[in-house]
C-alpha positions as CSV (number, residue, x, y, z in Angstrom):
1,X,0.0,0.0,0.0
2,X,1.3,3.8,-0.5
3,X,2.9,5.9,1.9
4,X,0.1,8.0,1.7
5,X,-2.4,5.4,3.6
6,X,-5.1,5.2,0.5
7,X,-4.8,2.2,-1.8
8,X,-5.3,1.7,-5.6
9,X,-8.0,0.2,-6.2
10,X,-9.1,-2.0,-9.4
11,X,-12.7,-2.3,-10.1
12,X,-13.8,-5.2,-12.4
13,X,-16.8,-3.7,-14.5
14,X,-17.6,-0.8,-15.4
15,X,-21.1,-0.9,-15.8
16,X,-24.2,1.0,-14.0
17,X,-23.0,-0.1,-10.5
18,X,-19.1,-0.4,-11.1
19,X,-18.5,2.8,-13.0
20,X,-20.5,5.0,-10.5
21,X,-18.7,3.0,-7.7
22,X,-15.4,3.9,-9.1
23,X,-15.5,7.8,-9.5
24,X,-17.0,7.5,-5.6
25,X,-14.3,5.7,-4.6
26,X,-11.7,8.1,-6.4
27,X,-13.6,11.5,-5.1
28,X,-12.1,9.7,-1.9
29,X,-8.9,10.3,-3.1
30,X,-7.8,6.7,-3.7
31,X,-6.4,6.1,-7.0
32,X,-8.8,3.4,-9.1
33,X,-8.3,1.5,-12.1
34,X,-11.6,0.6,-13.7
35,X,-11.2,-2.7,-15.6
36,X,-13.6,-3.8,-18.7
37,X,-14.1,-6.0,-21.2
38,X,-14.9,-3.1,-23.7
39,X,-12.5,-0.7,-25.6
40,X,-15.2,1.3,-26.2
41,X,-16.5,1.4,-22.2
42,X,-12.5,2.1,-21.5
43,X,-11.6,4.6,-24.5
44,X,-14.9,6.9,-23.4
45,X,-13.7,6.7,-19.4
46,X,-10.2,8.1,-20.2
47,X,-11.6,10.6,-22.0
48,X,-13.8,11.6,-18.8
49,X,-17.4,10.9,-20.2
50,X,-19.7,8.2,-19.5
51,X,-21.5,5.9,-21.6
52,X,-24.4,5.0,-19.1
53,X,-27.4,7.8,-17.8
54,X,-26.9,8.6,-14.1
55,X,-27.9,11.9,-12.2
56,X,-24.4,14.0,-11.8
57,X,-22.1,10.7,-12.6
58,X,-20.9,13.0,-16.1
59,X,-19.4,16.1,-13.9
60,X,-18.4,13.5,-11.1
61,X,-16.0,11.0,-13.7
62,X,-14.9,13.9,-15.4
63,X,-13.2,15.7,-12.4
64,X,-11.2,12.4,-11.0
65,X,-10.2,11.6,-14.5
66,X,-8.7,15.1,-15.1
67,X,-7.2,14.7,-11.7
68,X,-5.4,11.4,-12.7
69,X,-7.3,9.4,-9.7
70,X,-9.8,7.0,-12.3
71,X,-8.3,5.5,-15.5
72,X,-10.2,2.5,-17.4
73,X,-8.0,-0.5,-18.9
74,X,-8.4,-4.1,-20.5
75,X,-5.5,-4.9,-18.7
76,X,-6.1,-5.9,-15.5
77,X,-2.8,-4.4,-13.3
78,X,-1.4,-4.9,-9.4
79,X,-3.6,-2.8,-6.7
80,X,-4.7,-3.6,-3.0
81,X,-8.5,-3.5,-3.3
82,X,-10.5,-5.3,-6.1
83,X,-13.8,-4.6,-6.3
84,X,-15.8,-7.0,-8.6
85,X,-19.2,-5.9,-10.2
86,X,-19.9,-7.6,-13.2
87,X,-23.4,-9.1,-14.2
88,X,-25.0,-12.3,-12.7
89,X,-27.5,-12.9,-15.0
90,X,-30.1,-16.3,-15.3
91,X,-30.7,-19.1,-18.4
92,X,-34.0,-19.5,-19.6
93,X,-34.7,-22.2,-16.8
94,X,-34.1,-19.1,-14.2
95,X,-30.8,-20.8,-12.9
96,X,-27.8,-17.7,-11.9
97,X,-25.4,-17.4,-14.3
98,X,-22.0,-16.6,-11.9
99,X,-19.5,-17.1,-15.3
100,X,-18.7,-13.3,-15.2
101,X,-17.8,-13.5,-11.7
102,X,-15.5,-16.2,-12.2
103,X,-14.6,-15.0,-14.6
104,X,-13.5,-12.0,-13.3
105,X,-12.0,-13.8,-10.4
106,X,-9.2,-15.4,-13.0
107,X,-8.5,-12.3,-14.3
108,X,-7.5,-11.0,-11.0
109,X,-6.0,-13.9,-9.5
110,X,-2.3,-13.7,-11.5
111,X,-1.9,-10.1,-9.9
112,X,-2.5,-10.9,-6.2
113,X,0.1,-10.4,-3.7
114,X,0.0,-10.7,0.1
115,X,-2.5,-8.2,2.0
116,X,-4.4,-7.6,-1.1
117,X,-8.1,-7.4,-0.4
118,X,-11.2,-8.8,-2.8
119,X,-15.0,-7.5,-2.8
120,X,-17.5,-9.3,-4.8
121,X,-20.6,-6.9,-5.2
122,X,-22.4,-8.5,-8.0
123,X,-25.8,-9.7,-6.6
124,X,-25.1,-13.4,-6.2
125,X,-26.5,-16.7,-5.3
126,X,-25.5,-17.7,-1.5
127,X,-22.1,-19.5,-1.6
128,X,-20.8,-17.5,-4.6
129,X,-17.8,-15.9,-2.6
130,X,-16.7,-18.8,-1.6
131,X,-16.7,-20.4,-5.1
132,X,-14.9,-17.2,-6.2
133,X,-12.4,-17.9,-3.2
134,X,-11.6,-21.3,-4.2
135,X,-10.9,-20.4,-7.9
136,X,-8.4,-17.8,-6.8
137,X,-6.8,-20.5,-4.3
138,X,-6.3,-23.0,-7.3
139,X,-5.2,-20.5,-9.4
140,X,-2.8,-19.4,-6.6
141,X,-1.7,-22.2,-4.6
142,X,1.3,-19.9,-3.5
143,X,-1.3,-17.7,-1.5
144,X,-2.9,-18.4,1.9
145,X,-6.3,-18.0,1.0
146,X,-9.0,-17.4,3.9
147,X,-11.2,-20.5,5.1
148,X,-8.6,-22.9,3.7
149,X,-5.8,-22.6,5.7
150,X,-5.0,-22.4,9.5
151,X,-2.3,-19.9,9.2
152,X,-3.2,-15.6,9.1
153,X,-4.5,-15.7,5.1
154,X,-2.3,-13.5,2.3
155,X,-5.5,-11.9,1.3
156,X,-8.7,-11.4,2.3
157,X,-12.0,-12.2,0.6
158,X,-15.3,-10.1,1.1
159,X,-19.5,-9.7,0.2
160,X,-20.6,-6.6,-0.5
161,X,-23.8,-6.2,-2.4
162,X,-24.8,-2.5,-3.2
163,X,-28.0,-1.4,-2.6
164,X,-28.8,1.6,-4.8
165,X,-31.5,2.8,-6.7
166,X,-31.1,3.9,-10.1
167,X,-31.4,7.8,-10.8
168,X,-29.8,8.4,-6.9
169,X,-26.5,6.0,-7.4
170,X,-23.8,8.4,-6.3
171,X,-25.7,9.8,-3.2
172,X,-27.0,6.2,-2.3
173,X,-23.5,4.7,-2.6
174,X,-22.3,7.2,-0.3
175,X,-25.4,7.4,2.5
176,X,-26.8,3.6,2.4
177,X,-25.7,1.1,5.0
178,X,-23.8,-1.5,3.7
179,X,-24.0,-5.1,5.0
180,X,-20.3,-6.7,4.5
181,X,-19.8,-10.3,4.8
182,X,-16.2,-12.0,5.1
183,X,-15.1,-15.2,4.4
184,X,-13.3,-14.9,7.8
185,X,-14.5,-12.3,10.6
186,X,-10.6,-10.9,9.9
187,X,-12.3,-10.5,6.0
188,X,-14.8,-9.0,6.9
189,X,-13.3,-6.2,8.9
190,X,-10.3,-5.8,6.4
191,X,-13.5,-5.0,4.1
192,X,-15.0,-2.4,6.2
193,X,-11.8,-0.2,6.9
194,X,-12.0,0.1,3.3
195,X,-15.5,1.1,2.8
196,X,-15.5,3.1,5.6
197,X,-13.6,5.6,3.4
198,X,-16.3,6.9,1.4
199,X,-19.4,5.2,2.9
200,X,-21.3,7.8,5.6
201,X,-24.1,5.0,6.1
202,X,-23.4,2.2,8.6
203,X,-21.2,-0.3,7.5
204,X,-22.5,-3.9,9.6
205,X,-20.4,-7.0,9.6
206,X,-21.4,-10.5,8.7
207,X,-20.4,-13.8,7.3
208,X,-20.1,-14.4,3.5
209,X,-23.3,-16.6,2.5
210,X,-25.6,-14.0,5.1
211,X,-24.5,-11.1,3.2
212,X,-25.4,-13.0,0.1
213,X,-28.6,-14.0,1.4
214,X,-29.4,-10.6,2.3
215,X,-29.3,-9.1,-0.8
216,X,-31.7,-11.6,-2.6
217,X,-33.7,-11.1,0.3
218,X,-34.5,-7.5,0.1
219,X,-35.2,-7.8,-3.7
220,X,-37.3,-10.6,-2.9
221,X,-39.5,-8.6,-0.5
222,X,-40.0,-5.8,-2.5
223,X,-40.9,-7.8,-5.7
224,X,-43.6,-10.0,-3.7
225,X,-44.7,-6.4,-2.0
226,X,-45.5,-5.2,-6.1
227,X,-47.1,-8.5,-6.8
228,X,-49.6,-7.8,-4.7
229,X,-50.2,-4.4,-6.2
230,X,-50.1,-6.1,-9.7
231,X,-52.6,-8.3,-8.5
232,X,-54.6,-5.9,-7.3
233,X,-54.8,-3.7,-10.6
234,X,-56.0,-7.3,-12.7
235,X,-58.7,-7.6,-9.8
236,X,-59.9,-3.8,-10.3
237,X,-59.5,-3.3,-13.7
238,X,-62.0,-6.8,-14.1
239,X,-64.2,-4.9,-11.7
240,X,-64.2,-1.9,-13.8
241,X,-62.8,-0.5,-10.5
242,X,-59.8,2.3,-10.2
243,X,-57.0,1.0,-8.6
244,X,-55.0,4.1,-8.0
245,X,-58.3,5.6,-5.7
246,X,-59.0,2.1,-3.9
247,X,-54.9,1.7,-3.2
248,X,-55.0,5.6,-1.8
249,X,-58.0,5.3,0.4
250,X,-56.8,1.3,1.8
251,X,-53.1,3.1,2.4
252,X,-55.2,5.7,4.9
253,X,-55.2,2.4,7.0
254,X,-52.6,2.9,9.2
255,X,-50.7,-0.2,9.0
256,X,-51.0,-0.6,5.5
257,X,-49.0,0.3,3.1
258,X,-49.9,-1.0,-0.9
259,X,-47.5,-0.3,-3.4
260,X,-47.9,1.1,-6.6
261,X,-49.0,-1.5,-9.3
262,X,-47.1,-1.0,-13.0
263,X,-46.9,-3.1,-16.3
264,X,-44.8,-5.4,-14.6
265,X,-41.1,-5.3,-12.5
266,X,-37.9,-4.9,-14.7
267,X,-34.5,-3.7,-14.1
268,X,-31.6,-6.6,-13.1
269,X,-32.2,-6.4,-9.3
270,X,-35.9,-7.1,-8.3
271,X,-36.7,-9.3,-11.8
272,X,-34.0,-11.3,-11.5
273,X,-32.7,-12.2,-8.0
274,X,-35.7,-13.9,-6.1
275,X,-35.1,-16.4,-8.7
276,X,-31.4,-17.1,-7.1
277,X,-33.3,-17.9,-4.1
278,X,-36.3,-20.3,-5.9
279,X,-33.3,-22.1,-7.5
280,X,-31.0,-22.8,-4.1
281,X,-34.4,-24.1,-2.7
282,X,-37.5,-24.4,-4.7
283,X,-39.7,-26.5,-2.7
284,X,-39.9,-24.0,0.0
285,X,-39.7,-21.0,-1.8
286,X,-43.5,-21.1,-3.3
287,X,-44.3,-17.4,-2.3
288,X,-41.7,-16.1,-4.4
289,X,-42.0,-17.8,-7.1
290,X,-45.7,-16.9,-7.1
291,X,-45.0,-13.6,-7.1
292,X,-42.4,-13.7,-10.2
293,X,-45.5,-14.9,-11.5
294,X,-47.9,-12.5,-10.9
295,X,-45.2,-9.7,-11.9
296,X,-44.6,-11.3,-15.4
297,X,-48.0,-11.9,-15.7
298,X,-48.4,-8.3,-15.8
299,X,-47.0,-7.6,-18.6
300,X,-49.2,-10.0,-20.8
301,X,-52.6,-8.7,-19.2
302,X,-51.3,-5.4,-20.0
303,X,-50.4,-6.2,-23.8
304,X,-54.2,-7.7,-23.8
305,X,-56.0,-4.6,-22.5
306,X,-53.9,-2.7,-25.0
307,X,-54.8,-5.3,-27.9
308,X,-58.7,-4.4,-27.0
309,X,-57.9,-0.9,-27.2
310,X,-56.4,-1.1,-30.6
311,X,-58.7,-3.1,-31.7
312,X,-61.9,-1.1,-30.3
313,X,-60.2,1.9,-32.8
314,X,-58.5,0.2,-35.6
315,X,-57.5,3.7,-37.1
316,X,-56.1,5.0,-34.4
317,X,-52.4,6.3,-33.9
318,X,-50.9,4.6,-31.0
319,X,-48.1,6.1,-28.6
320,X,-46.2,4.0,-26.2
321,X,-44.7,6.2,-23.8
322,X,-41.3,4.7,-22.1
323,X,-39.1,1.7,-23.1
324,X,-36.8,2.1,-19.6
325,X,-37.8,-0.3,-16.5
326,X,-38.2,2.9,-14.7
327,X,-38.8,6.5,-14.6
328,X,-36.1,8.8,-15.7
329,X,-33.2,6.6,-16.7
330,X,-31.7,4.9,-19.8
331,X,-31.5,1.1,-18.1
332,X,-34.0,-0.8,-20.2
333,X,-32.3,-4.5,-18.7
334,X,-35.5,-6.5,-18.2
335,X,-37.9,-3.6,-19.0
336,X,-41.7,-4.3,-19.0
337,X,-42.1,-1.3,-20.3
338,X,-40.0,-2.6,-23.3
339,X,-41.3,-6.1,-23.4
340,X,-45.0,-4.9,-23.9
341,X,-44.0,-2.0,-26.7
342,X,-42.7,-4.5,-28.6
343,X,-45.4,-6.8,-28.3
344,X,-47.3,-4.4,-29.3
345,X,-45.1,-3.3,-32.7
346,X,-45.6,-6.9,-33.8
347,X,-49.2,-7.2,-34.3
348,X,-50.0,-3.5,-34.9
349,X,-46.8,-2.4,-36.8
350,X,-46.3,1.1,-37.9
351,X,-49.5,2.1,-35.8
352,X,-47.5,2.5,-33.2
353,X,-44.7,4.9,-32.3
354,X,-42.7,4.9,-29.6
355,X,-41.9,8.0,-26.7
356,X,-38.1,7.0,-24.9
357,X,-36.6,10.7,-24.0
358,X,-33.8,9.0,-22.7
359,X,-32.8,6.5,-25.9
360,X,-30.8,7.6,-28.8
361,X,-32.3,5.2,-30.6
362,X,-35.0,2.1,-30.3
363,X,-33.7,-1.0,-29.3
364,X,-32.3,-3.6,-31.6
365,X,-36.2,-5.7,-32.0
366,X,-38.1,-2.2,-33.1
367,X,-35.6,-2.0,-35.9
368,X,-36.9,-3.2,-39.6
369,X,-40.6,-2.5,-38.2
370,X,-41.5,0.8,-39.3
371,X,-41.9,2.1,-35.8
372,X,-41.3,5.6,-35.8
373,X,-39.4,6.9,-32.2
374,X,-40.8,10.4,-31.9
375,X,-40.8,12.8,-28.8
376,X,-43.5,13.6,-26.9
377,X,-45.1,17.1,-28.5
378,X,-45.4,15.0,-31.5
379,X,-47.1,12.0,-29.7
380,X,-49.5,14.9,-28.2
381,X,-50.2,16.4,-31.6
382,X,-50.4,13.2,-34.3
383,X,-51.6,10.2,-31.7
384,X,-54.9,9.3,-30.8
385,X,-54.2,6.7,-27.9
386,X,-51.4,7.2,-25.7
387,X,-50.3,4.2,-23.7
388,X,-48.2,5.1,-20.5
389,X,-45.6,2.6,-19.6
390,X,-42.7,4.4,-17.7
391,X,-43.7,7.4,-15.1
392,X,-41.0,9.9,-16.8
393,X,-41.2,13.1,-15.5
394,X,-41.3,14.4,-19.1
395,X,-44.3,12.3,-19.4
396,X,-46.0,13.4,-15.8
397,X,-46.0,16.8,-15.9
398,X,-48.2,17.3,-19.3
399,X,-51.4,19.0,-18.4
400,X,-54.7,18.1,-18.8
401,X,-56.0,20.2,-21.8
402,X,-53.3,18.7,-24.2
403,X,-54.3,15.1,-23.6
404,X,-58.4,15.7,-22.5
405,X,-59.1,14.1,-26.2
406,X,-56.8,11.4,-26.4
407,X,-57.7,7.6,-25.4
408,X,-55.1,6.7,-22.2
409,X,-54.0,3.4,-20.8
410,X,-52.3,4.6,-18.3
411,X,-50.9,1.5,-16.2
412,X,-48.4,4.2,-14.0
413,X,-51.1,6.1,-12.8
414,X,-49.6,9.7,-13.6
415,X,-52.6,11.0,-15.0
416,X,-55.4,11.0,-12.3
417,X,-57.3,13.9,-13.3
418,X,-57.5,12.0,-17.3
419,X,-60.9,11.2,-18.2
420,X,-61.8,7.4,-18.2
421,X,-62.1,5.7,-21.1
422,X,-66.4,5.2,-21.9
423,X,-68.1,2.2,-20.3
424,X,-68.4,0.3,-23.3
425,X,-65.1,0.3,-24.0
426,X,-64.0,-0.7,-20.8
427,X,-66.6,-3.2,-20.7
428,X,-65.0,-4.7,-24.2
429,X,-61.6,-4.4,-22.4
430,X,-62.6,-6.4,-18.7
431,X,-64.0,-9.3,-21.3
432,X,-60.7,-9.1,-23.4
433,X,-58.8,-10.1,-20.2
């Protein structure tokens, strides 16, 4: 380590967790090598700009590049913190995918030297550390690696799942408490000196497998907590109820609290992890998998109510507003939002046009299908139904009178004060679904 107390640090991916995580671990004044599998990713880095959409991260990685504290590289080089966030993604059975870890893992192993210290933070399944820790220790049988050997360990081996929500990265990186899991107790605490750095939230220690329990577990909650939601739109929309006024007068309760119901859950966190936990144990996990149900499910009784709609007005211009899983950012991983525009573009073709302020350009299935990608004055002024599928502020804060004569399927809720669609044709749309 340097004289002057702060390591370098090497972070493996430099995606939407690992670059922000980087330039917050440089403000600190720690020098950090961001490592990716992209020239592209690296080449826009070192020339301080960023190739992902996250409130202040442009102005944040410019000033620690210019100040030589964050560099991007290929090449993975020597440091004394690694901090791996790569993607875990899932097969078409649902089972983790941890090859990017390990992955990532060989690539670090040949540089190690005694008293280094490596962080997984890619959301995992439980016992993913240690697989990661016994890949480094047959890749490096010179090193005394922690839970294998009796003697004080070379390096030190750590869990640390972030916990962030997109469009507040930086300030959540730096404020959250962070739950850090060794492999060893003496892991665990060689982890949190090192967080402790640029973390204000509490940093609380653990073992390994909790920490990567944890993590699943939180996503789990919240994505069983917006099933029930989900459910509860299907159930009012066949009653020809309004969700959004029975959900506001049930959460006067006080000890109730329902969720807001959408077109379905999307982003890599929430739609992917509770199926890490179904697979380590699926006979006793038949909540959550119910729920991954219901949210999926979502999406297809969402593209159904739409079909009516279409149908109902067969020359009718159709805009679908949003392609990101959520409101105000450019991450469309496992979008709803996405999964239902496109549905949507395949029966109904050039009908359609598509609202997504925060994409340069539609997404690779949209392509070849005459969908046009317009903005949102034009959607106002040429479209006669408007579909809402992401809450975009862009989106929220049009007025009344520019949208009083348009059709709206709104499955966000934004627009409370939009008149309802007439009771025939929500009576055609309860018997379509």
């Amino acid at each position: 380590m340097k004289s002057d107390n702060k390591p370098d640090v090497c972070v493996v991916g430099l995606g939407y967790i690992g670059l922000p995580t980087a330039a917050v671990i440089a403000r600190a004044g720690c020098k950090v090598l961001g490592l990716d599998v992209s020239q592209r990713v690296v080449d826009t880095i070192n020339r301080g700009e960023i190739h992902i959409e996250e409130v202040d991260l442009d102005g944040l990685v410019q000033g620690v590049v210019s100040r030589g504290l964050l560099s991007a590289s290929i090449e993975v080089a020597p440091a004394d913190i690694f901090v791996i966030a790569v993607p875990t993604p899932f097969d078409e059975n649902h089972a983790p995918d941890i090859s990017y870890v390990l992955s990532a893992a060989r690539t670090i192993a040949p540089v190690l030297k005694a008293g280094d210290v490596v962080i997984l933070e890619s959301t995992s399944p439980v016992g993913t550390t240690e697989q990661m820790r016994d890949m480094i220790a047959e890749m490096r049988p010179d090193l005394k690696v922690p839970g294998l050997t009796r003697e004080i360990p070379d390096i030190s081996i750590a869990y640390c799942p972030e916990r962030v929500l997109p469009g507040r990265i930086l300030e959540e990186l730096t404020n959250n408490d962070r739950s850090i899991g060794g492999i060893t107790p003496r892991c665990a605490r060689k982890a949190l000196s090192f967080y402790k750095r640029f973390v204000r939230g509490e940093c609380v220690t653990t073992d390994a497998r909790s920490a990567e329990m944890t993590k699943l577990v939180e996503n789990a909650y919240r994505d069983v907590n917006i099933a029930f939601a989900n459910e509860l739109s299907m159930v009012a929309d066949r009653m020809g109820l309004d969700v959004w006024e029975v959900i506001r007068l049930a959460n006067r309760h006080p000890r109730v609290n329902i969720l807001s119901p959408g077109p379905g859950v999307g982003g890599h966190c929430i739609a992917v992890d509770p199926w890490f936990i179904v697979h380590s144990a699926p006979e006793e996990t038949p909540l959550i998998r119910t729920a991954r149900g219901v949210n999926d499910g979502k999406m297809h009784h969402v593209i159904a109510r739409a079909e009516a709609l279409l149908e109902t007005h067969p020359e009718a211009r159709v805009a679908c507003l949003g392609l990101a899983f959520k409101a105000n950012i450019d991450d469309f991983r496992e979008s709803p939002a996405r999964f239902v525009a496109s549905r949507l573009v395949r029966r109904f073709g050039s009908r359609i046009s598509v609202v997504e302020p925060y994409a340069a350009e539609l997404p690779l299935e949209f392509k070849d299908t005459g969908v046009a990608q317009i903005d949102i004055d034009d959607a106002l002024e040429i479209c006669d139904i408007l579909i809402v599928l992401v809450d975009h502020d862009v989106f929220r804060v049009v007025p009344l009178a520019e949208r009083a004569d348009k059709l709206v399927y709104d499955t966000r809720g934004i627009w409370p004060d939009q008149p309802r669609v007439v009771r025939e044709e929500e009576a055609k749309l309860r018997l379509a679904v």
